[in-house]
C-alpha positions as CSV (number, residue, x, y, z in Angstrom):
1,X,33.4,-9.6,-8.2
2,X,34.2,-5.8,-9.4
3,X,32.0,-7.1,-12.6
4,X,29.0,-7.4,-10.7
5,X,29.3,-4.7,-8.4
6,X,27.8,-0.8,-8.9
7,X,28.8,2.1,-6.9
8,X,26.0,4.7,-8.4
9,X,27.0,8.3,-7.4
10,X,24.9,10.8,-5.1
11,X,21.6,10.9,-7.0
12,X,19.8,14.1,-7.7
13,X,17.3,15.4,-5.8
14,X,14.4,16.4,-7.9
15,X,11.7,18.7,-6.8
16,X,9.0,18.9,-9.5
17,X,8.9,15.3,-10.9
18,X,7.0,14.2,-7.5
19,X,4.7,16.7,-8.1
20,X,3.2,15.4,-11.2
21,X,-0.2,14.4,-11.3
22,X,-0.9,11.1,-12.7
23,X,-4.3,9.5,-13.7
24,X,-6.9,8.5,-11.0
25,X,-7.6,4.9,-9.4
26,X,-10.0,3.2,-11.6
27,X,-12.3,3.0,-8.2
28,X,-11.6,6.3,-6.5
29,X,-14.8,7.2,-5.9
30,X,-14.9,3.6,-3.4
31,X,-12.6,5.0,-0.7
32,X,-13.4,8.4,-0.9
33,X,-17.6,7.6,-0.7
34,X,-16.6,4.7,2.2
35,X,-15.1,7.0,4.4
36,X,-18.0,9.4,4.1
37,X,-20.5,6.6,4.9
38,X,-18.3,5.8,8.2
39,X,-17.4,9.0,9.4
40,X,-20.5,10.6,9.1
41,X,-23.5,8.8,11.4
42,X,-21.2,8.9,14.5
43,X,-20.4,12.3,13.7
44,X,-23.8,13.8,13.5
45,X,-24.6,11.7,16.0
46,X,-22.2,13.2,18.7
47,X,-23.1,16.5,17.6
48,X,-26.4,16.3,18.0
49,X,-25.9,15.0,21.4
50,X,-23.4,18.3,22.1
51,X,-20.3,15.7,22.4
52,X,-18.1,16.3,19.5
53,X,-15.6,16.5,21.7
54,X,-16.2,12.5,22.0
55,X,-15.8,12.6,18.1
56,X,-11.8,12.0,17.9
57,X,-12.7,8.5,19.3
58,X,-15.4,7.5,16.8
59,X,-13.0,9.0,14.1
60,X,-10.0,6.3,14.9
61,X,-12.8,3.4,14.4
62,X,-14.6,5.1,11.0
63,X,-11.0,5.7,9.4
64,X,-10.8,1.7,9.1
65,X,-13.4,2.1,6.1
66,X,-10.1,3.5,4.1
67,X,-8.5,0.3,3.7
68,X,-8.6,-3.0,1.4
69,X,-10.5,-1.3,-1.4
70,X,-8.8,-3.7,-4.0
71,X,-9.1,-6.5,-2.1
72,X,-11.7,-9.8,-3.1
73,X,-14.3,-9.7,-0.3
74,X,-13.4,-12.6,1.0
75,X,-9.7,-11.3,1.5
76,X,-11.4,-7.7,2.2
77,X,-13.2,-9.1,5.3
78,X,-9.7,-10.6,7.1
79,X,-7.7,-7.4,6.5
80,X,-10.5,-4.8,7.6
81,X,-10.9,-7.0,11.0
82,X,-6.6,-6.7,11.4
83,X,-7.1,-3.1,10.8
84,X,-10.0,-2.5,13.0
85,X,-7.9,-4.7,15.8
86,X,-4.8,-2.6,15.3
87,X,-6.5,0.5,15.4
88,X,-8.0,-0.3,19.1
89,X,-4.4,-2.1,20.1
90,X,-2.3,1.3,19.1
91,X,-5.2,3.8,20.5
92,X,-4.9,1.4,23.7
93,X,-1.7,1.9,24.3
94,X,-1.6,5.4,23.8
95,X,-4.5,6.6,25.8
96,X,-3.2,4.4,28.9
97,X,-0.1,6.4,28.3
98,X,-1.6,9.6,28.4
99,X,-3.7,8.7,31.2
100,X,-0.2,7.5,33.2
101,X,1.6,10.7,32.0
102,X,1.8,14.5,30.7
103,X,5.4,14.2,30.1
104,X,5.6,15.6,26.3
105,X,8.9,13.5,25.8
106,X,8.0,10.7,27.1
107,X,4.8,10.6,25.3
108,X,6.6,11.3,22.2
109,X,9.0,8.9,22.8
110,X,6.0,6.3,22.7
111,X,4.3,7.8,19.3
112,X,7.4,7.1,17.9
113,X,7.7,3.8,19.1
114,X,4.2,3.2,17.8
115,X,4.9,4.6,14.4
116,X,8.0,2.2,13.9
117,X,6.2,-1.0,14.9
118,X,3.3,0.2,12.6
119,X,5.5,0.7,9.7
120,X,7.4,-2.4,10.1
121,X,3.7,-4.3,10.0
122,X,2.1,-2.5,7.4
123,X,5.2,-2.6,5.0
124,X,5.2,-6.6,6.4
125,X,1.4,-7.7,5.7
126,X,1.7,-5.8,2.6
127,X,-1.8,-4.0,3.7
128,X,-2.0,-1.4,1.2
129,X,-2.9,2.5,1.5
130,X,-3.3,4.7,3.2
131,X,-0.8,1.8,5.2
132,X,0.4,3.1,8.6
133,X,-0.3,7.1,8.5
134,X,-3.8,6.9,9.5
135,X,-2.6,4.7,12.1
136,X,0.2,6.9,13.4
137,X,-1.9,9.9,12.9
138,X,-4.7,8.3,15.5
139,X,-2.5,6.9,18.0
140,X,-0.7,9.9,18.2
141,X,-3.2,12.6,18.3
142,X,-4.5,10.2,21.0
143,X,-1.5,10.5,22.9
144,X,-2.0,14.5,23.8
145,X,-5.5,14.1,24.5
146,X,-7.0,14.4,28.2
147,X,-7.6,11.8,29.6
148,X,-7.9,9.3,32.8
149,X,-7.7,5.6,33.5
150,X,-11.5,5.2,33.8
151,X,-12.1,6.9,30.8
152,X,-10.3,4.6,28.5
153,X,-12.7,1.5,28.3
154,X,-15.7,4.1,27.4
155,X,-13.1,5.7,24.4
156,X,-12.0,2.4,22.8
157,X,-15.9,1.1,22.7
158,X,-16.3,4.0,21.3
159,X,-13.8,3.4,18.5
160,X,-14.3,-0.1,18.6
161,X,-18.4,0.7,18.1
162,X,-17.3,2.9,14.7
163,X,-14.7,0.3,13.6
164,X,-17.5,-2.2,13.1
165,X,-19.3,0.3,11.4
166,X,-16.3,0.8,9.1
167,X,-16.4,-2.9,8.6
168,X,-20.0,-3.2,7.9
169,X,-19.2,-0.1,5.4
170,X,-16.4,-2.1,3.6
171,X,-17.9,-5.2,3.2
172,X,-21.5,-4.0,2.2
173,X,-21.3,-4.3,-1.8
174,X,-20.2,-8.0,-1.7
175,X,-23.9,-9.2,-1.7
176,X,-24.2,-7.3,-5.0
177,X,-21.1,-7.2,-6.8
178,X,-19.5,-10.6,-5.1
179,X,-16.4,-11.0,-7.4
180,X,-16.4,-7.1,-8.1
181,X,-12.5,-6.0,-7.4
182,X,-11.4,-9.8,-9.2
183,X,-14.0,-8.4,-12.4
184,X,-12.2,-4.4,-12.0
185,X,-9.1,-5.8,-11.8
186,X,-9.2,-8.2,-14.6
187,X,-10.2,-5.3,-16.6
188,X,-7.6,-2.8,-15.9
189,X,-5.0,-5.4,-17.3
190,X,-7.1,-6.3,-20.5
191,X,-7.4,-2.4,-21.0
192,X,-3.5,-2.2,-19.9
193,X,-2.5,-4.8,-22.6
194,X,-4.5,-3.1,-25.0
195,X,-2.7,0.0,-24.6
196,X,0.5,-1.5,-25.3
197,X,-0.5,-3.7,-28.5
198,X,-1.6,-0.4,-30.0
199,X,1.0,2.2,-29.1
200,X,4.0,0.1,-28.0
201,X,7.0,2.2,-25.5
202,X,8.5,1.6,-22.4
203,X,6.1,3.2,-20.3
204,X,3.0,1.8,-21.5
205,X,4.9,-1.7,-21.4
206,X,5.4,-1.2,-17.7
207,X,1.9,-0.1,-17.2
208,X,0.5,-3.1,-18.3
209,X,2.7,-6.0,-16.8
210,X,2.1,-3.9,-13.5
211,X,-1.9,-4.4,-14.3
212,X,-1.7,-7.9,-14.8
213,X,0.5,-8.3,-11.9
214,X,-2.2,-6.5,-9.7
215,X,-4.7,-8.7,-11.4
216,X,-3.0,-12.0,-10.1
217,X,-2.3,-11.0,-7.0
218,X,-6.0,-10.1,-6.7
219,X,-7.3,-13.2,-8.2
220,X,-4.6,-15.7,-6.2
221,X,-6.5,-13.5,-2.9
222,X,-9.7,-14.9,-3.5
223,X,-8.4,-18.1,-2.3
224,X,-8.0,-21.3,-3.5
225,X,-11.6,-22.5,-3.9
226,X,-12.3,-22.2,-7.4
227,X,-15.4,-20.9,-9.2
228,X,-16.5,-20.5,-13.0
229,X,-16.5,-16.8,-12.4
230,X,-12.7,-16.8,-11.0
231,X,-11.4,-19.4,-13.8
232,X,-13.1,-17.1,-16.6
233,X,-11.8,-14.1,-15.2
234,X,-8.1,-16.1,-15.2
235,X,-9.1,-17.3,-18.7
236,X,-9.0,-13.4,-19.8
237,X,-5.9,-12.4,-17.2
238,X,-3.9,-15.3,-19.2
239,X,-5.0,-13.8,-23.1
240,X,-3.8,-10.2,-21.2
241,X,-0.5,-11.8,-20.8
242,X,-0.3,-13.4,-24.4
243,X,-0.8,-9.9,-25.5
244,X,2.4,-8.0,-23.7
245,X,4.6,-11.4,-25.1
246,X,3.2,-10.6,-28.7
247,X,1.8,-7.3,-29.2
248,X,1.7,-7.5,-32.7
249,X,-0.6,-10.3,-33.1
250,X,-2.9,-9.0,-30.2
251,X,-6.3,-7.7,-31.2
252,X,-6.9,-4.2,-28.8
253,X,-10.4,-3.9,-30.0
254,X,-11.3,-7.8,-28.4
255,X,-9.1,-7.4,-25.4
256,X,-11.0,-3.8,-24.5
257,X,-14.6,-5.8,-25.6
258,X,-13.9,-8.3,-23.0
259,X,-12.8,-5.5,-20.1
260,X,-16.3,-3.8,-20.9
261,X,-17.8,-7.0,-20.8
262,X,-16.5,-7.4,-16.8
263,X,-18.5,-4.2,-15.7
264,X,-21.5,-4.9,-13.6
265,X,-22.6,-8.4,-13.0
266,X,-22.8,-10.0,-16.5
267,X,-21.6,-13.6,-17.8
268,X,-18.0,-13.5,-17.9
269,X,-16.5,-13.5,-21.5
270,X,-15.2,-17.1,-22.7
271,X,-12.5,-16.4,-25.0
272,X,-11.0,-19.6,-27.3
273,X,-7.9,-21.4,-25.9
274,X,-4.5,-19.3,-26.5
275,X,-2.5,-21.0,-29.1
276,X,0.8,-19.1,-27.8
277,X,1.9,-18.1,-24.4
278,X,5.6,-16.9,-23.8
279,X,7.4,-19.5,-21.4
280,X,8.6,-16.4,-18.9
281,X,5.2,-15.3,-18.5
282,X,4.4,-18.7,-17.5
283,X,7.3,-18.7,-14.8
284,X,6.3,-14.9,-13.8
285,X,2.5,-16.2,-13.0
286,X,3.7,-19.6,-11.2
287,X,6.0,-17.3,-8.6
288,X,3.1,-15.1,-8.0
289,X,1.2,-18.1,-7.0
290,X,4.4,-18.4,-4.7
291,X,2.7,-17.9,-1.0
292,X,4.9,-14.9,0.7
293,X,7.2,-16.1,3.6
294,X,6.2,-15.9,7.2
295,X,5.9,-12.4,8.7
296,X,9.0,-13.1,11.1
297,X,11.1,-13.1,7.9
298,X,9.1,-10.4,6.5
299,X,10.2,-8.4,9.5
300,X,13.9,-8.9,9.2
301,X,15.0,-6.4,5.9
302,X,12.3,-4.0,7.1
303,X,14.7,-3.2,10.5
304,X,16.6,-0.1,9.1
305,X,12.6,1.5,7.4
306,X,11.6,1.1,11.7
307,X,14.8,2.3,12.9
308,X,14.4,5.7,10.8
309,X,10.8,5.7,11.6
310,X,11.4,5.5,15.5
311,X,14.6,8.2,15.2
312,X,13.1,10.2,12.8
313,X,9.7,10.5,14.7
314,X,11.3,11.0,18.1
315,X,13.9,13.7,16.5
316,X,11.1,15.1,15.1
317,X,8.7,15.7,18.3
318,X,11.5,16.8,20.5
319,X,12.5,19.8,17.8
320,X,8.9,20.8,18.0
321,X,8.8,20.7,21.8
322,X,11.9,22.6,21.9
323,X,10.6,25.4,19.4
324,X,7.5,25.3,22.1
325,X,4.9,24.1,19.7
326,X,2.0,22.7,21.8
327,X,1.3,20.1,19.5
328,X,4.5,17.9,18.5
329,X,2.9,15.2,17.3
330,X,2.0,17.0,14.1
331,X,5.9,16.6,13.1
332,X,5.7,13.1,14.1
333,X,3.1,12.2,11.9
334,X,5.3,14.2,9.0
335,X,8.0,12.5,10.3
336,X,6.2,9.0,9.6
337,X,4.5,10.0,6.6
338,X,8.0,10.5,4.9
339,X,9.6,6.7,5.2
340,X,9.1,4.8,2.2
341,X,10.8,2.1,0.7
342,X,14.1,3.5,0.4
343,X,16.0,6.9,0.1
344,X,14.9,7.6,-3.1
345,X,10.9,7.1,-2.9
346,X,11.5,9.2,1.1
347,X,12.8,11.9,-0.8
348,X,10.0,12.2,-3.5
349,X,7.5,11.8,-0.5
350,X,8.9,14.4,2.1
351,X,8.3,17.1,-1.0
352,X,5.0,15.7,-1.5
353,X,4.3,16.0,1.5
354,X,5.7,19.6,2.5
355,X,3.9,21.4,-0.8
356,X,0.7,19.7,0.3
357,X,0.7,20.8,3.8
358,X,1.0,24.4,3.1
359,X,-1.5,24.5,0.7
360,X,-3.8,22.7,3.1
361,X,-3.5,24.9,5.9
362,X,-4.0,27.6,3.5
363,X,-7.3,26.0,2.2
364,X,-7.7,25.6,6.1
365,X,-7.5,29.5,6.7
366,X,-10.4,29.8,3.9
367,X,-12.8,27.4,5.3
368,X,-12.0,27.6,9.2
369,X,-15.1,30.6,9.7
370,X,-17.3,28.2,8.1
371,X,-16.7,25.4,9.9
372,X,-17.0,27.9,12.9
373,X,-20.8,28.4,12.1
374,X,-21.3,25.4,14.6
375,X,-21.3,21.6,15.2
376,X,-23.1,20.7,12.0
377,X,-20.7,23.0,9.9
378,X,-17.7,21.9,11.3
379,X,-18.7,18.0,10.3
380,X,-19.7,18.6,6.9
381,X,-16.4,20.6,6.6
382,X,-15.2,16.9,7.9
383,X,-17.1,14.9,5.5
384,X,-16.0,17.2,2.8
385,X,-12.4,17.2,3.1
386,X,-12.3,13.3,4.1
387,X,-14.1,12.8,0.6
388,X,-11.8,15.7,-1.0
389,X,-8.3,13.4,0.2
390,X,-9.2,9.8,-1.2
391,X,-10.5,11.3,-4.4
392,X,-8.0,13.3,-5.3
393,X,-4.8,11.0,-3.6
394,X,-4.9,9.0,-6.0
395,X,-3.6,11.2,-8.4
396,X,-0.8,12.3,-6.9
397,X,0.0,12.1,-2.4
398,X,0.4,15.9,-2.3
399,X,-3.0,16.7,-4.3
400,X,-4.6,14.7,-1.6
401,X,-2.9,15.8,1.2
402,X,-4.1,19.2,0.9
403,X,-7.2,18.0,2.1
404,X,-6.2,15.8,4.5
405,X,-3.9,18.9,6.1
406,X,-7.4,21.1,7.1
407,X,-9.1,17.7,8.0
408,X,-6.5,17.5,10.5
409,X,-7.0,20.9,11.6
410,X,-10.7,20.7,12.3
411,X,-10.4,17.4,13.9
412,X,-8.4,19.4,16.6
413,X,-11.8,21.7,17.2
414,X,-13.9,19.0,18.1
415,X,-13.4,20.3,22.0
416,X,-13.9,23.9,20.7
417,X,-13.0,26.8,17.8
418,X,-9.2,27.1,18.2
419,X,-7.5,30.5,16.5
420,X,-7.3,30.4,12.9
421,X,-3.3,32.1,12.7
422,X,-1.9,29.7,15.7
423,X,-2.9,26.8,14.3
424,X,-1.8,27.8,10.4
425,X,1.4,28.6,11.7
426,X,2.3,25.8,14.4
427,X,0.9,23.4,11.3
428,X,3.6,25.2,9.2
429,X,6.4,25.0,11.2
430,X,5.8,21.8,12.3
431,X,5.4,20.2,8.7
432,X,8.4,22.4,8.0
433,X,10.1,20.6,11.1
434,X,8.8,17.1,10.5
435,X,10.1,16.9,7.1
436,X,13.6,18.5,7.8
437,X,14.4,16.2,10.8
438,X,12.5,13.1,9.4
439,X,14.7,13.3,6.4
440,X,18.4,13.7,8.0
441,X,17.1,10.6,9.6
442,X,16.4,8.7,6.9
443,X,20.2,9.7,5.1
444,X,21.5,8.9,8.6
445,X,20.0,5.7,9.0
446,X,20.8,4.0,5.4
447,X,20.2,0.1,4.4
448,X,23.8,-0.2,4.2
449,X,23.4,-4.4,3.9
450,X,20.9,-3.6,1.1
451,X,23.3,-4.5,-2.0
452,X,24.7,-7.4,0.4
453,X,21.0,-8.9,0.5
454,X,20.5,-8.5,-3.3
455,X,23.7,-10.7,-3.8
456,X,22.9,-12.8,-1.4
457,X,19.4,-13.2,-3.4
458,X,21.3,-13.6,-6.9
459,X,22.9,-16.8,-5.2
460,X,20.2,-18.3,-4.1
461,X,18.2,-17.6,-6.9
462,X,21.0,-19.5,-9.2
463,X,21.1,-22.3,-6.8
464,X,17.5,-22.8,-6.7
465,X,17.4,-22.8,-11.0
466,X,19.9,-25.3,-10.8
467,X,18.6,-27.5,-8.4
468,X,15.1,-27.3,-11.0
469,X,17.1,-27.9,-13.9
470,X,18.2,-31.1,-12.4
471,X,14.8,-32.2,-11.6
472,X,13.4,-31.5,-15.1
473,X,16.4,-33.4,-16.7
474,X,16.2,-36.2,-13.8
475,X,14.1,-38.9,-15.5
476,X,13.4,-40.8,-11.5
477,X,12.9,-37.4,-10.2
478,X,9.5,-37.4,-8.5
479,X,6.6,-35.1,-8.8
480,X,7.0,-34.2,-5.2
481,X,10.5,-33.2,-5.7
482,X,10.0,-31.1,-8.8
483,X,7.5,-29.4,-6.7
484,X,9.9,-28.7,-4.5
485,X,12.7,-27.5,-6.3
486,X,9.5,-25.6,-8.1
487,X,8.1,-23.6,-5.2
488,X,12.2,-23.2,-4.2
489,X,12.7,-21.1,-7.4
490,X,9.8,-19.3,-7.0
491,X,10.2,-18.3,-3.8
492,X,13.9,-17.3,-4.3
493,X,12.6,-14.9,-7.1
494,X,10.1,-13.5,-5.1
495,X,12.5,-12.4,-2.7
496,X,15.1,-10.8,-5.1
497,X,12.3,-8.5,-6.8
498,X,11.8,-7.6,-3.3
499,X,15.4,-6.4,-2.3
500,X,16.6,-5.9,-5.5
501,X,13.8,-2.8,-5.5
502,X,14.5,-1.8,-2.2
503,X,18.4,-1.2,-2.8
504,X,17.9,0.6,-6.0
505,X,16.5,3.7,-4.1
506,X,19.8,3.5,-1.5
507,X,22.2,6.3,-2.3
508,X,25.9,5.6,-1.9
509,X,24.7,2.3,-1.4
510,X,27.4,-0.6,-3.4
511,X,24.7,-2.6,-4.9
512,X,24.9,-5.5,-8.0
513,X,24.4,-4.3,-11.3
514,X,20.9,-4.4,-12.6
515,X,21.9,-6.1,-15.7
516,X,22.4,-9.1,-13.5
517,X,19.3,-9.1,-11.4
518,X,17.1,-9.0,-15.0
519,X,19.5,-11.6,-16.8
520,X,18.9,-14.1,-13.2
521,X,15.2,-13.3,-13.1
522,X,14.4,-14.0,-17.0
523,X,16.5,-17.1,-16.5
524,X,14.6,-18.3,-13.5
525,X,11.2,-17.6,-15.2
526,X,12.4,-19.3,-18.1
527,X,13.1,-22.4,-15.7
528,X,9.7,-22.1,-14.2
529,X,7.7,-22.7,-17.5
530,X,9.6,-25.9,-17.7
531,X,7.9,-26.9,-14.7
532,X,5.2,-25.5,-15.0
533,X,4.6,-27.2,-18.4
534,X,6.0,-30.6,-17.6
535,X,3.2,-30.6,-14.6
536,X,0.9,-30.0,-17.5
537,X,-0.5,-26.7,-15.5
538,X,-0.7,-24.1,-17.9
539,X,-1.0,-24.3,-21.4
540,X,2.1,-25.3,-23.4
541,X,3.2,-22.6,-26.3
542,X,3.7,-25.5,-28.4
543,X,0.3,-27.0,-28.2
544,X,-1.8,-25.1,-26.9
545,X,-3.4,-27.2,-24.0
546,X,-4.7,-25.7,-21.5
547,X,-5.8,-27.0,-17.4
548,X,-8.9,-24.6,-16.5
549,X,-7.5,-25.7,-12.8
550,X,-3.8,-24.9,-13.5
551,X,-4.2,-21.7,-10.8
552,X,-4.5,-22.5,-7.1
């Protein structure tokens, strides 16, 4: 057992590496021009009416336009509506709270209940950024708001008035661009595998298997009804893959020809039949084909990321109501905006998040006499620095959060100009706090069962290759049953990428050695070709048939 087993010492803590900036999202300019289009009628709206005090309600509805940007429209339309019906549950909640309550604690206590149960679903339903912050951020903020009993059904049709807004915002290009984010993404990983043919290393390598994975998953989210559009565009995804198994025999300038070719609305490129695919990829594709398990499971390794969310977020509020700060739940939204996957990626985030936040509320102290010219002013101040965070986030979370810090700010003069130093300097100490609190919580609270579940993945994933293997080699075995002992496999690797990722980033965590976890995962994937070519589904390296249909 020693064999198997790592015990990886403290790790070091760095401080400039998360600060890096990185290249932008091929489709930043989507967010970022989305949220303006959401936030911005209600906003002028209410200001030319006199209400922007009314605004903090419209704002939880409009924020919704921030989500599923990569998602086929089809897909985009069911998350946006779960986001839109979260949004209204959480601001629910917390404005019946406030309107039962002006107990600081106990309304903290409920933010951070809120941010836990949040996390847990966002991390769960795999919903993508921005993911729970803006969510914690409104229902939160909510929480220290004014407010009455009979004033709540007027608030959340307000919200829920924006959030269909939002919606209508989100979905709007699908009558033009229908199979836009499947085209973009099929792109990126041509471009991706290009890259690598011609320059090789590790990190291009990585780059490009993480494109084509994001181009799968985005295809296999269409749905399962096919169309000549989605098989060409798996056509080209499949040629991307031939190209990382055998870079030298790729051709960059044809794979980049065909990613042009996928801009606007043109015919899809047909490219000939692959003579050669490598028999991992083939396994790698079929378990991303692999549906995920239900969300109850889903919810079960995620209970340590909630337990530091709700201690780390409660800790976090009662430090700042004990240094007398009038707003606490500005270190509860820190607090929440830390937890990541594991101790490793918290760490990188809580300095990310720290260096933008006092930036931002030093770019707030520039702009605040501005934005206290009036109403109109102080919403194109909003527009500005809600366009300002999702085009610059991308690059790196601390670029973008030094816009997102003053938008913050500003939101919190919607009932009237508040002064410039307090709110710098509660801001401060409250990211300051946040961070500190929300991070002793996080190395309090580690996975400690995290290298348990990554063994208890490497057995079943060796059970479920054996249990193929027997079915390929059993000449009476049935097609049912090789789908079985198919879908078994694939769903057993599935879940050790999953926790085998998550316990990397434990410290002091015992965990199995990586060696292991790659030599199980290329021998699964090498066991799901065989299936996958003795179904006849994809195309066989040594003939090179191909099923346009093989994909579900």
């Amino acid at each position: 057992m020693s064999s198997t087993l790592s015990i990886p010492a403290a790790r070091r803590l760095p401080l400039t590496g998360p600060l890096r900036l990185g290249r932008p999202s091929d489709i930043w300019f989507k967010p970022a021009l989305s949220v303006v289009a959401a936030v911005a009628p209600p906003g002028l709206f209410l200001a030319a009416l006199g209400r922007l005090d009314l605004a903090m309600y419209t704002m939880a509805g409009s924020l919704c336009a921030l989500y599923a940007h990569n998602r086929p429209y089809a897909a985009r339309a069911r998350v946006l509506a779960r986001v839109v019906l979260g949004m209204l549950g959480g601001l629910a909640v917390s404005l019946v709270a406030a309107s039962l309550t002006g107990n600081p604690v106990v309304l903290v206590t409920v933010g951070a209940v809120l941010a836990a149960v949040q996390k847990a679903l966002c991390d769960a339903t795999r919903i993508g950024p921005p993911g729970n912050v803006v969510l914690t951020f409104v229902t939160s903020a909510s929480l220290f708001l004014p407010q009455t009993l009979g004033q709540v059904p007027g608030h959340l049709a307000l919200a829920a008035a924006a959030g269909l807004w939002a919606y209508a915002v989100g979905m709007a290009p699908a009558p033009l661009r229908p199979h836009g984010p499947e085209r973009r993404a099929t792109a990126h990983a041509l471009n991706a595998a290009a890259a690598y043919a011609e320059t090789g290393g590790t990190g291009a390598r990585t780059a490009a298997y993480a494109a084509v994975q994001a181009a799968w998953q985005t295809l296999l989210a269409a749905g399962n009804r096919p169309s000549a559009v989605r098989r060409g565009l798996e056509r080209l995804v499949v040629r991307a893959e031939a190209a990382l198994a055998a870079p030298a025999d790729a051709d960059p300038a044809r794979l980049r020809t065909w990613a042009r070719a996928l801009r606007g609305t043109g015919a899809v490129p047909r490219p000939e039949e692959p003579s050669a695919d490598a028999g991992e990829l083939l396994g790698v594709a079929v378990e991303r084909a692999t549906p995920p398990p239900p969300l109850r499971d889903r919810l079960g390794p995620l209970a340590p990321i909630a337990v530091r969310t709700a201690l780390g977020c409660a800790l976090a509020g009662y430090a700042s109501l004990a240094l007398g700060i009038g707003r606490p739940y500005w270190a509860l939204v820190t607090a929440a905006a830390l937890y990541q996957a594991n101790l490793t990626l918290t760490w990188s985030r809580t300095v990310q998040r720290v260096v933008g936040n006092l930036v931002g509320v030093l770019l707030f102290a520039v702009v605040a006499p501005v934005a206290h010219l009036g109403p109109l002013a102080l919403v194109l101040c909003c527009l500005l620095f809600n366009f300002g965070a999702e085009a610059l986030i991308g690059r790196n979370y601390w670029l973008g959060t030094v816009c997102v810090t003053p938008l913050a700010l500003l939101v919190t003069e919607f009932a009237g100009p508040q002064p410039t130093g307090a709110l710098v300097a509660e801001r401060a100490v409250d990211t300051l706090v946040g961070a500190l609190v929300g991070f002793a919580a996080a190395v309090a609270v580690t996975n400690r069962r995290a290298g348990d579940r990554v063994q208890r993945s490497l057995t079943a994933v060796d059970r479920a290759r054996a249990a193929a293997a027997r079915a390929l080699t059993d000449p009476s075995a049935t097609p049912v049953a090789l789908e079985s002992a198919r879908r078994g496999l694939a769903a057993a690797l599935v879940e050790l990428r999953a926790t085998a990722d998550a316990a990397s980033g434990e410290w002091w965590q015992r965990t199995p050695a990586q060696e292991r976890v790659v030599l199980a995962e290329q021998a699964g994937h090498r066991t799901l070709a065989a299936t996958v070519r003795r179904r006849g589904e994809l195309p066989d390296p040594g003939t090179g048939t191909h099923t346009e249909d093989a994909r579900p």
